[in-house]
C-alpha positions as CSV (number, residue, x, y, z in Angstrom):
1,X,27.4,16.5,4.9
2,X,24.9,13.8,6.5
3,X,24.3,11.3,4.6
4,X,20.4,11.3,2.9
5,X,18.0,8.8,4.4
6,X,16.2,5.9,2.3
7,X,12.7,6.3,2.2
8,X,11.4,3.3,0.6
9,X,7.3,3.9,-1.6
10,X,4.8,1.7,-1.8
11,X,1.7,2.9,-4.0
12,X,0.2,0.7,-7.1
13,X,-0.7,3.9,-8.7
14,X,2.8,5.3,-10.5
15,X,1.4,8.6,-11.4
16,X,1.0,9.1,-7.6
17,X,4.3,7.4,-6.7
18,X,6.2,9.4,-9.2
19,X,5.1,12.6,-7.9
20,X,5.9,11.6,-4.1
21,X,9.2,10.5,-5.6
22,X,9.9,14.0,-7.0
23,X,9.0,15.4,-3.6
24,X,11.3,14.4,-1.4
25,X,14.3,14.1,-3.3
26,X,13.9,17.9,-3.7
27,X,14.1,17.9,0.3
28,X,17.2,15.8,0.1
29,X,15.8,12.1,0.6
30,X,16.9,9.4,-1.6
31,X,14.1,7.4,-2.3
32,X,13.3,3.6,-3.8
33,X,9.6,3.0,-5.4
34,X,7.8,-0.1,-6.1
35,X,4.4,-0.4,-7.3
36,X,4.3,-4.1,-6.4
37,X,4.0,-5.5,-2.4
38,X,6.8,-8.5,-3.1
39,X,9.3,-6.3,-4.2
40,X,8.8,-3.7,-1.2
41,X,9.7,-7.2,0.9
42,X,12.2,-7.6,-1.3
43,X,14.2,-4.1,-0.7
44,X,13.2,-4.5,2.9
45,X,15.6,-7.6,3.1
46,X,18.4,-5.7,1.5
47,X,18.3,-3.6,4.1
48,X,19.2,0.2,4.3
49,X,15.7,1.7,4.8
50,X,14.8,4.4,6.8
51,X,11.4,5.3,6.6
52,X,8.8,3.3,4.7
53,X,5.2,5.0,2.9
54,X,2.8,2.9,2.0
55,X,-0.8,3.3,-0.1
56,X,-3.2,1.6,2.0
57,X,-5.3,0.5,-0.7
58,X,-3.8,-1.8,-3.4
59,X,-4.9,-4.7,-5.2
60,X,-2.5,-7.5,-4.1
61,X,-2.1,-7.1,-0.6
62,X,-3.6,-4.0,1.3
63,X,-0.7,-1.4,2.8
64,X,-1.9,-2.8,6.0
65,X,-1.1,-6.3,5.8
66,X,2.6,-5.3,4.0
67,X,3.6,-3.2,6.7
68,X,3.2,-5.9,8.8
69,X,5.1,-8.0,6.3
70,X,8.1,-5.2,6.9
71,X,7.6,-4.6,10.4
72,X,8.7,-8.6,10.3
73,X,12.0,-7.7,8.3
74,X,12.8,-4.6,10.4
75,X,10.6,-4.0,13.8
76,X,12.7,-0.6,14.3
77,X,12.0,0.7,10.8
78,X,9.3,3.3,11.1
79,X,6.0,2.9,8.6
80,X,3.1,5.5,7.8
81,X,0.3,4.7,5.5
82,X,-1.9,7.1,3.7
83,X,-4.9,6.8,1.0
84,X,-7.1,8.8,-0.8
85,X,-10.1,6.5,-0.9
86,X,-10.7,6.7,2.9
87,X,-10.9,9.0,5.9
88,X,-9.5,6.6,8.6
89,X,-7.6,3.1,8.6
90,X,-10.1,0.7,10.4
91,X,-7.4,-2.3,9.8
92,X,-5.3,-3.3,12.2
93,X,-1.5,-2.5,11.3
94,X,1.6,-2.2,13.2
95,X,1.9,1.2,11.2
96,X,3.4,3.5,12.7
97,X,1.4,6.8,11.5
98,X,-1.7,7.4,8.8
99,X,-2.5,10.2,6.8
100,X,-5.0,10.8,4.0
101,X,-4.1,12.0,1.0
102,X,-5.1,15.8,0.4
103,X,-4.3,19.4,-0.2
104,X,-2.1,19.9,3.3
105,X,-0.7,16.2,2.8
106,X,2.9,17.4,1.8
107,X,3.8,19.3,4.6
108,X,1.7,17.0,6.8
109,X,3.7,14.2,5.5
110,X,7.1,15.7,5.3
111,X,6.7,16.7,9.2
112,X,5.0,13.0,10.3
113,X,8.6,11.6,8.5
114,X,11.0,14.0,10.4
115,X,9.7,13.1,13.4
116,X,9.6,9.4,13.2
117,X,13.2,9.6,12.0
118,X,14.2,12.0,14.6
119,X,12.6,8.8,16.6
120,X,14.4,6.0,15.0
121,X,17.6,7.9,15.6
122,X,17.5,8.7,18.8
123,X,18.2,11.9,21.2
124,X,21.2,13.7,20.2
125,X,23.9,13.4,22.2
126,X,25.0,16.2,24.1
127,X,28.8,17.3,22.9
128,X,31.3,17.0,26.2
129,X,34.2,19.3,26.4
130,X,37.5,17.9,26.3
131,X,39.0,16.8,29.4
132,X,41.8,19.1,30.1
133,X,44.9,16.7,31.9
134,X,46.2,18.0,35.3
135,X,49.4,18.8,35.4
């Protein structure tokens, strides 16, 4: 069995963040949630994560500026923001992917992850034969 991979949540709004929570660990993710920017940092340091989804729009520190704040931590660690509030992120981010939030989100979402993980990982590597000795 592989092992599951860490997707850490950002989102000030737990009612939303619960129900993203729910979501992937049916589809086999283990996930960490914070509703506060510091301890995202926090986590970050700890290392361990995967993926990282964060709210754009929160009141402490925008999901803009805190990717940034993780892309410090862990440049390799890929990032997508999202919102409901707006259609586009104007900000400048080092983000790796947006989405809105919306009716197709979910499966949008779950296929933006798999293929920045896939990313992250790396190319499979092809499986060699074994050599067979001459005798």
């Amino acid at each position: 069995m592989k092992p599951k991979r860490t997707i850490l949540c950002v989102d000030d709004d737990e009612r939303s963040l619960s129900i993203r929570k729910v979501m992937l660990e049916t589809r086999g993710y283990r996930v960490l949630t914070c509703t506060d920017p510091d301890c995202a940092v926090e986590m970050m340091k700890r290392g361990g994560i995967d993926l990282v989804l964060a709210d754009l729009m929160m009141p402490k520190l925008s999901g803009a500026r805190l990717i940034d704040r993780l892309k410090a931590i862990s440049p390799e660690t890929p990032a997508l923001l999202f919102s409901g509030s707006v259609n586009c992120c104007t900000e400048e981010s080092l983000a790796d992917g947006w989405l809105p939030k919306g009716e197709f989100a979910p499966m949008e979402l779950l296929e933006r992850m798999r293929v920045l993980l896939i990313r992250k990982r790396g190319p499979k590597r092809a499986v060699t034969a074994p050599r067979q000795l001459a005798s």
